[in-house]
LUMLUM-494916 format. One record per residue (C-alpha): residue in three letters; residue number from 1; x, y, z. Coordinates in steps of 0.02 Angstrom, whole numbers, plus 50000, padded with zeros to 5 digits. Layout:
N
+-----+-----+-------+-------+-------+
| res |   n |     X |     Y |     Z |
+-----+-----+-------+-------+-------+
| ala | NUM |     X |     Y |     Z |
...
+-----+-----+-------+-------+-------+
//
This chain:
424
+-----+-----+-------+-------+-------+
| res |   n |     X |     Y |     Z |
+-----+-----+-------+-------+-------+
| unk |   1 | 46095 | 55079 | 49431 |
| unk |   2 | 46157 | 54916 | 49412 |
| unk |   3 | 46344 | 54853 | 49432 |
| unk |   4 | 46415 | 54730 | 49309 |
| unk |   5 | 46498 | 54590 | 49415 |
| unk |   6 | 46685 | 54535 | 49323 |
| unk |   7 | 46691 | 54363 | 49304 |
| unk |   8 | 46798 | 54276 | 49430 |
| unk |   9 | 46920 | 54195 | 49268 |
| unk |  10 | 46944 | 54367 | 49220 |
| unk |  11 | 47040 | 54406 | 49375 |
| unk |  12 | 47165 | 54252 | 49376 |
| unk |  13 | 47333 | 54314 | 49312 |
| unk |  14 | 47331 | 54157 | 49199 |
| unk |  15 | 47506 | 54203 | 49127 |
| unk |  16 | 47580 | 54228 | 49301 |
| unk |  17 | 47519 | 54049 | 49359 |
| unk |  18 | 47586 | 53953 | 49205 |
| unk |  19 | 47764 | 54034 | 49228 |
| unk |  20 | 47747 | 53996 | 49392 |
| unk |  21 | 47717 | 53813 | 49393 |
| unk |  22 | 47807 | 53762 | 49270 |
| unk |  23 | 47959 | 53848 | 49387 |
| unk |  24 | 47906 | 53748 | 49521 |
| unk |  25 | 47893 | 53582 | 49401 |
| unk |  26 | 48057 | 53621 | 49363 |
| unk |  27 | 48113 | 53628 | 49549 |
| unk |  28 | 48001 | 53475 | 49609 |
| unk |  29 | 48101 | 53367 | 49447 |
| unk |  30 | 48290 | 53444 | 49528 |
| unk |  31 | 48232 | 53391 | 49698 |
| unk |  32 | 48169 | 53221 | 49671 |
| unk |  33 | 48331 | 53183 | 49576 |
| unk |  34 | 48424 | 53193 | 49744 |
| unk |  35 | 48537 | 53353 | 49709 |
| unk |  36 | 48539 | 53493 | 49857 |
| unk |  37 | 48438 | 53619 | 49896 |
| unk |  38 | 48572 | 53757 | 49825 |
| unk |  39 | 48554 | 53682 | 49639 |
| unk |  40 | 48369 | 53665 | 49662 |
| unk |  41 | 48352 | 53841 | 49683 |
| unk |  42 | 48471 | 53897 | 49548 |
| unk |  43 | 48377 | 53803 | 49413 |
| unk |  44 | 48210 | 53858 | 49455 |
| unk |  45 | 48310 | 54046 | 49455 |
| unk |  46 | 48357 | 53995 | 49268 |
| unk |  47 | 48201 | 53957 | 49213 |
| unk |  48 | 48103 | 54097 | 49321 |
| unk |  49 | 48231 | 54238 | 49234 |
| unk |  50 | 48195 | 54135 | 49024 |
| unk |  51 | 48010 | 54118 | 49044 |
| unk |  52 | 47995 | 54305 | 49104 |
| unk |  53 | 47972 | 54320 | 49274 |
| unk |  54 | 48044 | 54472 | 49355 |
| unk |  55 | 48092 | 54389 | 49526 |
| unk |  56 | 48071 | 54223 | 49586 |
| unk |  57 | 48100 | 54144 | 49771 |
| unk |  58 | 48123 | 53972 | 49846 |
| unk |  59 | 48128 | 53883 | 50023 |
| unk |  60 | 48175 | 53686 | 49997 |
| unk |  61 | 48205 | 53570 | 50115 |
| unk |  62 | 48214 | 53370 | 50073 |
| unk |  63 | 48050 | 53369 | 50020 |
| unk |  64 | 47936 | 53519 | 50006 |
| unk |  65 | 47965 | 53658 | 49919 |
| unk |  66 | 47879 | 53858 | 49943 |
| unk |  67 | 47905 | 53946 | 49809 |
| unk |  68 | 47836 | 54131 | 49769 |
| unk |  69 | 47838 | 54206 | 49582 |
| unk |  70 | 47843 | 54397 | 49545 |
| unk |  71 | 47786 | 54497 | 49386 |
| unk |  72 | 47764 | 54674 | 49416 |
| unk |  73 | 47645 | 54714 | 49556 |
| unk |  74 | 47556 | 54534 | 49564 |
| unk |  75 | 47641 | 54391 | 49635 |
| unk |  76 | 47592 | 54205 | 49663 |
| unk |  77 | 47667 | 54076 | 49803 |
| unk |  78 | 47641 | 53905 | 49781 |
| unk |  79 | 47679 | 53756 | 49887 |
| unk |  80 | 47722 | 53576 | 49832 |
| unk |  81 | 47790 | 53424 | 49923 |
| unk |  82 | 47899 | 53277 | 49846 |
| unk |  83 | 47875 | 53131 | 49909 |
| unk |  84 | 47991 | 53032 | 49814 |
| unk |  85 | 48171 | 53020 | 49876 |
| unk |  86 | 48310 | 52953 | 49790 |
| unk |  87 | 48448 | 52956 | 49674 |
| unk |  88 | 48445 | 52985 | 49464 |
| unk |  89 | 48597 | 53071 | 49396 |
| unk |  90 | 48542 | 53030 | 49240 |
| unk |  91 | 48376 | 53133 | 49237 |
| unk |  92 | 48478 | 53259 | 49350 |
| unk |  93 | 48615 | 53282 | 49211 |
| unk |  94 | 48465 | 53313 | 49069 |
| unk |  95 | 48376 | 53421 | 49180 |
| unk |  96 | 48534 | 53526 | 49199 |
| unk |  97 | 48552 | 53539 | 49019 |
| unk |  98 | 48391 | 53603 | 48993 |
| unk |  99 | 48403 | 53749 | 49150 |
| unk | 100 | 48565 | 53787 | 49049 |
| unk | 101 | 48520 | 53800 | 48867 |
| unk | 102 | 48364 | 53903 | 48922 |
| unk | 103 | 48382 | 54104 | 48844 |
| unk | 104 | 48256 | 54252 | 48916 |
| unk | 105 | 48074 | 54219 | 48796 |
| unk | 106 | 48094 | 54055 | 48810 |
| unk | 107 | 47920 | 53980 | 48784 |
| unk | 108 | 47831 | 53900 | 48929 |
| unk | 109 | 47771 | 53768 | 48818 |
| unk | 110 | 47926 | 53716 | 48772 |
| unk | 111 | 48012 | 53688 | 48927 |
| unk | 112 | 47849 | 53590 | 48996 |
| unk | 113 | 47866 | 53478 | 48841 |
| unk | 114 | 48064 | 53470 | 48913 |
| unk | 115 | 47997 | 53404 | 49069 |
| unk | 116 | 47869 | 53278 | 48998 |
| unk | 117 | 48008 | 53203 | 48889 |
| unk | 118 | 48136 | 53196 | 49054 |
| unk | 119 | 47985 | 53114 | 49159 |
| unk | 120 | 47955 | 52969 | 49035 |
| unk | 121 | 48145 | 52919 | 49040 |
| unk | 122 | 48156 | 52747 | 49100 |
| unk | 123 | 48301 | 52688 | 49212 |
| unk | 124 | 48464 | 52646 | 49121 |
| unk | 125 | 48479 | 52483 | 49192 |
| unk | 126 | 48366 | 52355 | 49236 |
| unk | 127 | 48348 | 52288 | 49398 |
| unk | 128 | 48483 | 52147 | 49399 |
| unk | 129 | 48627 | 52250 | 49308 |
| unk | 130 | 48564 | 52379 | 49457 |
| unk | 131 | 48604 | 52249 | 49583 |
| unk | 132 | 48755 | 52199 | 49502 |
| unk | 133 | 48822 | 52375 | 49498 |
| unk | 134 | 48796 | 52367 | 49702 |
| unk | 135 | 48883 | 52191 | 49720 |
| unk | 136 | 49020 | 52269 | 49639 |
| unk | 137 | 49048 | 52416 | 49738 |
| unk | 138 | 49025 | 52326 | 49894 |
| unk | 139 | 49149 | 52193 | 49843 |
| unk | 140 | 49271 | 52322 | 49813 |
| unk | 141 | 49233 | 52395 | 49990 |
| unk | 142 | 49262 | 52234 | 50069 |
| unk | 143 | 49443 | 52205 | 49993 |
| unk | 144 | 49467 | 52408 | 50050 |
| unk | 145 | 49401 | 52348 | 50208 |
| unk | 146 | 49537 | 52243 | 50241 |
| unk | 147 | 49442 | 52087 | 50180 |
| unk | 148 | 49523 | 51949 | 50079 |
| unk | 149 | 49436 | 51818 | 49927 |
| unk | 150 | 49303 | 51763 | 50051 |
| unk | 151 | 49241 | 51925 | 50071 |
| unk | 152 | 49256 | 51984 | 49941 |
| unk | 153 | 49145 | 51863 | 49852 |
| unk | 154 | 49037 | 51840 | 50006 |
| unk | 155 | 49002 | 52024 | 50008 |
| unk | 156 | 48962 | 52017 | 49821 |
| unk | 157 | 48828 | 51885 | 49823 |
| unk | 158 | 48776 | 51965 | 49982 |
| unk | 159 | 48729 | 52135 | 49921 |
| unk | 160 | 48681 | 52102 | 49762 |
| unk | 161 | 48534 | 52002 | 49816 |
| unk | 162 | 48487 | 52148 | 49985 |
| unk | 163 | 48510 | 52288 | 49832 |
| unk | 164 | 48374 | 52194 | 49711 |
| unk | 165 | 48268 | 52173 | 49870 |
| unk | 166 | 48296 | 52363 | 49873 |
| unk | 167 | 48236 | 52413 | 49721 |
| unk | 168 | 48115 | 52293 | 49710 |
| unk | 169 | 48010 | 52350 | 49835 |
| unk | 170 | 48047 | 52538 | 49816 |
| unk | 171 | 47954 | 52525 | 49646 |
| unk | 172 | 47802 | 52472 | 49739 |
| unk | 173 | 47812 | 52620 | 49854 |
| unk | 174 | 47834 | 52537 | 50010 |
| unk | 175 | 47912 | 52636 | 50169 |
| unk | 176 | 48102 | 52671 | 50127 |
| unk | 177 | 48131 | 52635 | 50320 |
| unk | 178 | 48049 | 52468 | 50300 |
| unk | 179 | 48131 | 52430 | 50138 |
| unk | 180 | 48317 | 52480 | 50210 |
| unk | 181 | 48301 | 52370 | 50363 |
| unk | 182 | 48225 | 52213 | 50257 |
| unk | 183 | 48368 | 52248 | 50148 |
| unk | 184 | 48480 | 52245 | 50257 |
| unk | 185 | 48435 | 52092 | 50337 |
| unk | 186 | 48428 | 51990 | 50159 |
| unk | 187 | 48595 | 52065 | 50131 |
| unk | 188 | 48667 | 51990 | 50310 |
| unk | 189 | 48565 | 51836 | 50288 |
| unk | 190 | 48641 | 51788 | 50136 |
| unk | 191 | 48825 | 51839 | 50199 |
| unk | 192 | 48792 | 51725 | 50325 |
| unk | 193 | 48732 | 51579 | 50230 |
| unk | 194 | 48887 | 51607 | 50120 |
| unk | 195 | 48990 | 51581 | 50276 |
| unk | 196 | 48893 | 51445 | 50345 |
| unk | 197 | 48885 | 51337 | 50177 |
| unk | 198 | 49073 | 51362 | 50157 |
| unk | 199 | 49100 | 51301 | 50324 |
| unk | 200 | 48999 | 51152 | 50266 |
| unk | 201 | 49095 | 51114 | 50102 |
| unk | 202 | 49275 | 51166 | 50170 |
| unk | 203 | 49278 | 51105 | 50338 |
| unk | 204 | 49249 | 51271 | 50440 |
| unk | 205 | 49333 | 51376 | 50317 |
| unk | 206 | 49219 | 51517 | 50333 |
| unk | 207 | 49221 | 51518 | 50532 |
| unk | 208 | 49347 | 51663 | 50537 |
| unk | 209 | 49274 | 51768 | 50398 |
| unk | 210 | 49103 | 51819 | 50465 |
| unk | 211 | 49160 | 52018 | 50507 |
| unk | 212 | 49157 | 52043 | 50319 |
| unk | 213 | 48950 | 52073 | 50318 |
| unk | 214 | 48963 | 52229 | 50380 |
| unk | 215 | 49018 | 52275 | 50223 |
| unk | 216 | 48869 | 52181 | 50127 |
| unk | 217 | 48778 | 52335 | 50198 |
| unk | 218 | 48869 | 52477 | 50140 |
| unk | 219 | 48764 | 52475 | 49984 |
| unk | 220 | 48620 | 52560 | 50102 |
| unk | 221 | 48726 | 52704 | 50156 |
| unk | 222 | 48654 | 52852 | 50095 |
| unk | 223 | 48791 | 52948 | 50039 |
| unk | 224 | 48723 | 53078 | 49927 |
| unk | 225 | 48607 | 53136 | 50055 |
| unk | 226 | 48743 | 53158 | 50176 |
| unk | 227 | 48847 | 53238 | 50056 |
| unk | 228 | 48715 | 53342 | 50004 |
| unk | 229 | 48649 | 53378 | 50168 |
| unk | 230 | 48837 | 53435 | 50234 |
| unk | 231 | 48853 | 53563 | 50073 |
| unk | 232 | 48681 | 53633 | 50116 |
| unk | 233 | 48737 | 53679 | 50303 |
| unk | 234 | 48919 | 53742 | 50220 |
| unk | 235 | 48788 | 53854 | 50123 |
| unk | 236 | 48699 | 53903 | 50295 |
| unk | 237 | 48552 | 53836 | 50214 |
| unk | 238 | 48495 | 53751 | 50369 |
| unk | 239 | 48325 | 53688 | 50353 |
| unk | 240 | 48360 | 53587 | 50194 |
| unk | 241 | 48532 | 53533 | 50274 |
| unk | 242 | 48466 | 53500 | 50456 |
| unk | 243 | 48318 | 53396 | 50353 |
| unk | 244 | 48437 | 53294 | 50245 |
| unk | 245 | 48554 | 53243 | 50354 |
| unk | 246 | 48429 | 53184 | 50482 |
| unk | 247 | 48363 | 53071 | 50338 |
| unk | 248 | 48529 | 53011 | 50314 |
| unk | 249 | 48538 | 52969 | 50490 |
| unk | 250 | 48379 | 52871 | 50500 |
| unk | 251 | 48417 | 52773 | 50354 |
| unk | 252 | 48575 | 52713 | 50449 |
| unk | 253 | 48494 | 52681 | 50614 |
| unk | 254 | 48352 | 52587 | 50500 |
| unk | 255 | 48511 | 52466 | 50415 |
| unk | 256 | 48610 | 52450 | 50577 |
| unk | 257 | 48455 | 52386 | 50691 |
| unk | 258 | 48420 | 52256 | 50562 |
| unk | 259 | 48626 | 52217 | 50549 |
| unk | 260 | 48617 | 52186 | 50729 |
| unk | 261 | 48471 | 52099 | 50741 |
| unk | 262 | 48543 | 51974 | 50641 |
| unk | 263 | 48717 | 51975 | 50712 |
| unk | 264 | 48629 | 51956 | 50885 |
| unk | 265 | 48544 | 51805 | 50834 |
| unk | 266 | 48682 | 51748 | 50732 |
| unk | 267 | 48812 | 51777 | 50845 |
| unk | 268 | 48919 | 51865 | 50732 |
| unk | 269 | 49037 | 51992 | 50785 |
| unk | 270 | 49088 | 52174 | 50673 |
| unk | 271 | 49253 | 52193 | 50735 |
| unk | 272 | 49366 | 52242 | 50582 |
| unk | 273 | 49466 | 52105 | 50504 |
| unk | 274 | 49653 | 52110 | 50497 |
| unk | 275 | 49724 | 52160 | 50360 |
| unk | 276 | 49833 | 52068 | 50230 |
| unk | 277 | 50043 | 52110 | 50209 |
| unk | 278 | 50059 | 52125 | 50024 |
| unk | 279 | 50206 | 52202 | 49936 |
| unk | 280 | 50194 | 52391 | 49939 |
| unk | 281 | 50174 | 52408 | 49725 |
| unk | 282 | 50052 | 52275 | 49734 |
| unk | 283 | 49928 | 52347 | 49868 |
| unk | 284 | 49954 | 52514 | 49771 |
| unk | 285 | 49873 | 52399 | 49630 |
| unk | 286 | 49728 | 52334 | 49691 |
| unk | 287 | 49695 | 52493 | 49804 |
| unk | 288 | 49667 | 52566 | 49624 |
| unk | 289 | 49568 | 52462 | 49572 |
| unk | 290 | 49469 | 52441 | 49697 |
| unk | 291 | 49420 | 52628 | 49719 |
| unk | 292 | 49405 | 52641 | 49534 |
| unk | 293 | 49265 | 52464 | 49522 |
| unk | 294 | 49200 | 52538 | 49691 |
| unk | 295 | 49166 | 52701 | 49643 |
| unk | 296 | 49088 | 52652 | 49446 |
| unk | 297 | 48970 | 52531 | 49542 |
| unk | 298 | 48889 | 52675 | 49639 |
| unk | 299 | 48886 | 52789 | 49492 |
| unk | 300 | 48781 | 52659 | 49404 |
| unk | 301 | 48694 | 52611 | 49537 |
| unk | 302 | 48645 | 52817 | 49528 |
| unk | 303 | 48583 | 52775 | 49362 |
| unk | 304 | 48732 | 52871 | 49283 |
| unk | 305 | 48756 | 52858 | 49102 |
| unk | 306 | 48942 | 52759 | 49064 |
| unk | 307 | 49046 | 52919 | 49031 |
| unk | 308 | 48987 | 53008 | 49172 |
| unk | 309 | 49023 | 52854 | 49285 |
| unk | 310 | 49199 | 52830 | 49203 |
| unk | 311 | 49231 | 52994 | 49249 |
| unk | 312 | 49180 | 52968 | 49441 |
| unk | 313 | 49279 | 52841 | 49462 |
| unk | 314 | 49433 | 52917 | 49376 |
| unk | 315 | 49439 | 53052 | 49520 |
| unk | 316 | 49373 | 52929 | 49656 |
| unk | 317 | 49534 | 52805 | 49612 |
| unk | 318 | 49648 | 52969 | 49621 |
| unk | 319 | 49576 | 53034 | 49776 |
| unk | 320 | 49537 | 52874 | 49884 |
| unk | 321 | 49687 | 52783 | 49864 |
| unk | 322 | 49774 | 52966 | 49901 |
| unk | 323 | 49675 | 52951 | 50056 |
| unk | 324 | 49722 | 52771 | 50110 |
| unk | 325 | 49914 | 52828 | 50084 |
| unk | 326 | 49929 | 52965 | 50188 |
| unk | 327 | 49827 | 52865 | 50308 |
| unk | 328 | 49955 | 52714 | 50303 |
| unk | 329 | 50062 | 52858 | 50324 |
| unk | 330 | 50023 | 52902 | 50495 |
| unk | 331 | 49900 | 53045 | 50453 |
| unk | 332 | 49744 | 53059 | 50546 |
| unk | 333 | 49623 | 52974 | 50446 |
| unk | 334 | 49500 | 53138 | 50464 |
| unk | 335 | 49625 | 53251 | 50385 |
| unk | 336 | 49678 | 53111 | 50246 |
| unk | 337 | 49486 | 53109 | 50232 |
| unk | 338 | 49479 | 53304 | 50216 |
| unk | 339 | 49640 | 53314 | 50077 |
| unk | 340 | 49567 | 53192 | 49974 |
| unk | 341 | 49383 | 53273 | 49972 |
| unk | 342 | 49452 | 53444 | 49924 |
| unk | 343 | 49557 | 53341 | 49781 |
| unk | 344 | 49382 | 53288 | 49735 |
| unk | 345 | 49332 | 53444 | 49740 |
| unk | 346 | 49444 | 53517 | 49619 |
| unk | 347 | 49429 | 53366 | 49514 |
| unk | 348 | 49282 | 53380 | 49488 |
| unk | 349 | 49294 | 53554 | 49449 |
| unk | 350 | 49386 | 53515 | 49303 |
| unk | 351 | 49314 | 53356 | 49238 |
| unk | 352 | 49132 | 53400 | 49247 |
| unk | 353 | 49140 | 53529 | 49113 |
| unk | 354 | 49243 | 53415 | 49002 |
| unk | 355 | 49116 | 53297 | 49012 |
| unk | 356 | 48960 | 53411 | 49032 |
| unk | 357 | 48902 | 53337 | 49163 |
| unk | 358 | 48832 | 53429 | 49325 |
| unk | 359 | 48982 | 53425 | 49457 |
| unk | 360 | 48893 | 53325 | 49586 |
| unk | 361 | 48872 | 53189 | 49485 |
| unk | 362 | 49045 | 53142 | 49493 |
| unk | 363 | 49087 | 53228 | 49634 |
| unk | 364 | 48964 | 53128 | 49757 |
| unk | 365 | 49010 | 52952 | 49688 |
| unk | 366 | 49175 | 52981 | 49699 |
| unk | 367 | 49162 | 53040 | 49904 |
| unk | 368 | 49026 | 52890 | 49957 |
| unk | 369 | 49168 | 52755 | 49953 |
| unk | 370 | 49252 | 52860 | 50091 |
| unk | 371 | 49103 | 52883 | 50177 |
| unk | 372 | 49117 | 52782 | 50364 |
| unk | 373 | 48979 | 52669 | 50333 |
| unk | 374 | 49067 | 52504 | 50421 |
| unk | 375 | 49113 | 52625 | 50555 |
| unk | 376 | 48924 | 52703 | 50577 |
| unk | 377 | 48847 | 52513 | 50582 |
| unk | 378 | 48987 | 52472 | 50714 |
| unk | 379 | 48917 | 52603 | 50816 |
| unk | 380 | 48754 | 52547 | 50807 |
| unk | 381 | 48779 | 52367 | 50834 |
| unk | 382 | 48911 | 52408 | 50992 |
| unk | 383 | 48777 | 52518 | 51069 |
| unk | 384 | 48647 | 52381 | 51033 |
| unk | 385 | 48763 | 52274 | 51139 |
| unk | 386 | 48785 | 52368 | 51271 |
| unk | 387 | 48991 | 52386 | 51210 |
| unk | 388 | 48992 | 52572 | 51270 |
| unk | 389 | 49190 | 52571 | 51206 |
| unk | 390 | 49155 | 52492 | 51005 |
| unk | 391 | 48986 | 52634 | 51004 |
| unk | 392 | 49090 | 52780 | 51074 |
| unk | 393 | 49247 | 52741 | 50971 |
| unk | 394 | 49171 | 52718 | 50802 |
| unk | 395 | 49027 | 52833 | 50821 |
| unk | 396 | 49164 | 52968 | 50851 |
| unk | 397 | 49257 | 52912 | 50704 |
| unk | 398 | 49110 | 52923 | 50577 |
| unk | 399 | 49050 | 53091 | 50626 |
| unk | 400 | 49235 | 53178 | 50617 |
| unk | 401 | 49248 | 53085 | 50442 |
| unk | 402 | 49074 | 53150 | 50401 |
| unk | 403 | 49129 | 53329 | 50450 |
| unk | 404 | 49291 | 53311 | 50355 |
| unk | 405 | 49218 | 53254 | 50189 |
| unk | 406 | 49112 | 53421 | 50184 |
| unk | 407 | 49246 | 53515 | 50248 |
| unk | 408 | 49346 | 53450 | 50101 |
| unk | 409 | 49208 | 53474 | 49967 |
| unk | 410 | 49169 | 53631 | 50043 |
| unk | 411 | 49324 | 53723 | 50012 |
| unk | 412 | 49343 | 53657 | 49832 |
| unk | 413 | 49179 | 53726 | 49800 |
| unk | 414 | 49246 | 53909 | 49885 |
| unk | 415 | 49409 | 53888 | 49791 |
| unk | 416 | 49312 | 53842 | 49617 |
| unk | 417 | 49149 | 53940 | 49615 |
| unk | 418 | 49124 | 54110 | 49631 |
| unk | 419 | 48959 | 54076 | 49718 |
| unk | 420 | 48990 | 53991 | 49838 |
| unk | 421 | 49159 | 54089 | 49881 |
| unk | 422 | 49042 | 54260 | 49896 |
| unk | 423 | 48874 | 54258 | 50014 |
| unk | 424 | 48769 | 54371 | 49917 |
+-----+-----+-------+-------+-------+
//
C-alpha cells in the first residue's frame, strides 16, 4: 500500500509568513529611523493586531531585531538585523501615521505598498542645506558656550564643512567610527585655519579664540541615541538601552580622539572661554534665540519636515533658556538640566498631537542642545593629556547631565502616558 507524500509547499503556513514579515518590515523601517526600542515594538504590535495576527512578540536592541508571530496553534520567529544607523524623523513621522491609521483586516498588501512608498522617500534636504542646518546649530552652541563673533562664525564654517564630510561619506557606507573621527578632524582643521588666517589678516586677532572648536564638534554628538538609549533603560528594557548607549559612547570617544589629536598637534587648549557681561534683557535675547536657531538646525539636520522643526525649537527655546536661568541662578546645573527636560517632556506632550507628529521628534531635538557634548570631549582630551583633574571634572559633569536629561524625560513620559506610568 502506497503512501502519498504531501508536498513540502503544502505545509508552509504561507498566510502566517506574509503577516509576519511584513510585521517585521514594519519594525526593521521604525528601527532604522533611530526611534527606541519601546516605539519599535508598539508599531509592529499595531500592525501584528490589523493584519490579523493573534499575538505578536519582539526583542530589539540597536540593531537586530527577534521577532515571533502567533496565529492559533502555529507560530513563526524570524530574525533580522539593521545595519543602518541613523536619524530620519521624517520617514519616522510617516511611518507613525501609517501604524496609526491601520484598523483590524487591514490588507497585507496594502501596508507593504505603505512601506515601498516610505522607502523611496528621498531626504528633504540636499547635502549642503544639510550642512548648513549643522553650521547653524553649532554656531548657536558656540555663542551658548560662552563664545563671542569669532566663534561664532569660526564654529559655523567649521562644522558645516566636518557635517558635509559626514554625510558625504555615510552615503557611501563607510565605517560610522571612521567617518565621525575624519569628521571631526575636518571640522577642527578648519576651526583652526579660521583662527590661524585671522591671526594673519588682523594681527593675532584670533590667538585668544582657539577654545571655541570644541564646539565645531558638537554636531557629532549623538544625541538621539543617548536620549533614546536613557528612555529604553527608564523602560527596564536593558539590552536595547545597554546597546544604544554604548554606541553613543563610542561615537564620542571616536570624535574626541580625533579632537585631540589635532589639539595635540596644534597646541590648542579646550578650556571654556569666559563669558561676555551683557545687560540682563539682552542676554535673555540672544539666549532665545540661540536655543530656538540651535535647536531648528538639529531638527533639520534630522531631516524633519519645517513644522515639525518649528515646533522643536519652540519648546527647546522655552526649556533651554529655562535651564541656563536657574543655572545663572545658582542651581546645580544637573537639576536645572532635570526641570527643563521634564518641561520638555510635557511640552512635548502637548505639542506633538497638535502637530501630529510622533513626540520624539520634537522632544529629542529639543534635549540634544543640552546634551554635555563640550563637556564629554573635555574629558576625553584632559585624559588624553594626562590632566587627571579637566577628565575627572568634566567626565563627572556629563554623565550626571546625561542621567538628569532622562530623569527629566522620564517622568514627563510617567506623568503623560499611561504606558509608561503602568508596567504591564
Amino acid at each position: 500500500m502506497s503512501r502519498t507524500v504531501p508536498d513540502e509547499d503544502s505545509l508552509e503556513p504561507v498566510g502566517l509568513i506574509r503577516q509576519s514579515g511584513t510585521v517585521l518590515r514594519m519594525g526593521k523601517a521604525m528601527l532604522s529611523s533611530g526611534t527606541g526600542s519601546y516605539r519599535v515594538k508598539t508599531a509592529m504590535q499595531q500592525v501584528a493586531h490589523a493584519v490579523g495576527l493573534d499575538r505578536h512578540q519582539a526583542h530589539v536592541t540597536l540593531t537586530e531585531i527577534t521577532a515571533t508571530s502567533h496565529r492559533g496553534p502555529i507560530f513563526r520567529t524570524e530574525v533580522a538585523e539593521v545595519r543602518s544607523i541613523g536619524v530620519n524623523s521624517h520617514r519616522l513621522a510617516e511611518l507613525t501615521d501609517v501604524c496609526n491609521g491601520l484598523r483590524p483586516g487591514a490588507d497585507v498588501d496594502e501596508v507593504n505598498a505603505e512601506l515601498d512608498r516610505i522607502e523611496r522617500l528621498p531626504p528633504l534636504y540636499p547635502a549642503l542645506a544639510n550642512a548648513l542646518f549643522a553650521a547653524m546649530a553649532c554656531g548657536a552652541f558656540a555663542y551658548l558656550n560662552d563664545g563671542g563673533v569669532i566663534e561664532v562664525l569660526g564654529v559655523f564654517l567649521a562644522a558645516g564643512a566636518g557635517q558635509f564630510t559626514r554625510r558625504t561619506f555615510l552615503h557611501r557606507h563607510i565605517n560610522q567610527f571612521a567617518v565621525t573621527m575624519l569628521a571631526a578632524a575636518v571640522a577642527c582643521l578648519v576651526y583652526l585655519g579660521f583662527v590661524l588666517l585671522l591671526d594673519a589678516v588682523a594681527g593675532g586677532a584670533g590667538s585668544s579664540h582657539e577654545a571655541g572648536y570644541i564646539s565645531a564638534v558638537l554636531f557629532l554628538v549623538p544625541g538621539f541615541a543617548l536620549v533614546t538609549g536613557a528612555l529604553d533603560l527608564a523602560k527596564l528594557d536593558f539590552s536595547a538601552g545597554v546597546a544604544r548607549t554604548v554606541y553613543a559612547l563610542m561615537i564620542l570617544t571616536a570624535a574626541g580622539l580625533s579632537v585631540w589629536a589635532v589639539s595635540w598637534v596644534a597646541g590648542l587648549s579646550p578650556d571654556a572661554v569666559p563669558g561676555y557681561e551683557l545687560p540682563w534683557l539682552l542676554q535673555l535675547f540672544l539666549r532665545l534665540v540661540a536655543s530656538a536657531l540651535g535647536v531648528l538646525g538639529f531638527a533639520l539636520m534630522f531631516n524633519s519636515p519645517v513644522r515639525m522643526a518649528l515646533g522643536a525649537a519652540g519648546i527647546g527655546m522655552v526649556a533651554n533658556v529655562l535651564r541656563l536661568e536657574l543655572a545663572d541662578l545658582g542651581v546645580a546645573v544637573q537639576a536645572a538640566t532635570m526641570v527643563a527636560t521634564l518641561v520638555v517632556g510635557l511640552l512635548a506632550a502637548w505639542v506633538a498631537p497638535r502637530l501630529k507628529v510622533p513626540r520624539i521628534t520634537v522632544s529629542v531635538p529639543a534635549v540634544v542642545i543640552m546634551v554635555p557634548g563640550a563637556a564629554a570631549y573635555r574629558a576625553v582630551v584632559g585624559l588624553n593629556n594626562g590632566d587627571v583633574d579637566v577628565a575627572f571634572s568634566a567626565g563627572v559633569q556629563a554623565v550626571f547631565v546625561v542621567i538628569s536629561i532622562a530623569v527629566g524625560l522620564a517622568v514627563a513620559r510617567i506623568l503623560t502616558d499611561r504606558a509608561w506610568a503602568y508596567d504591564r
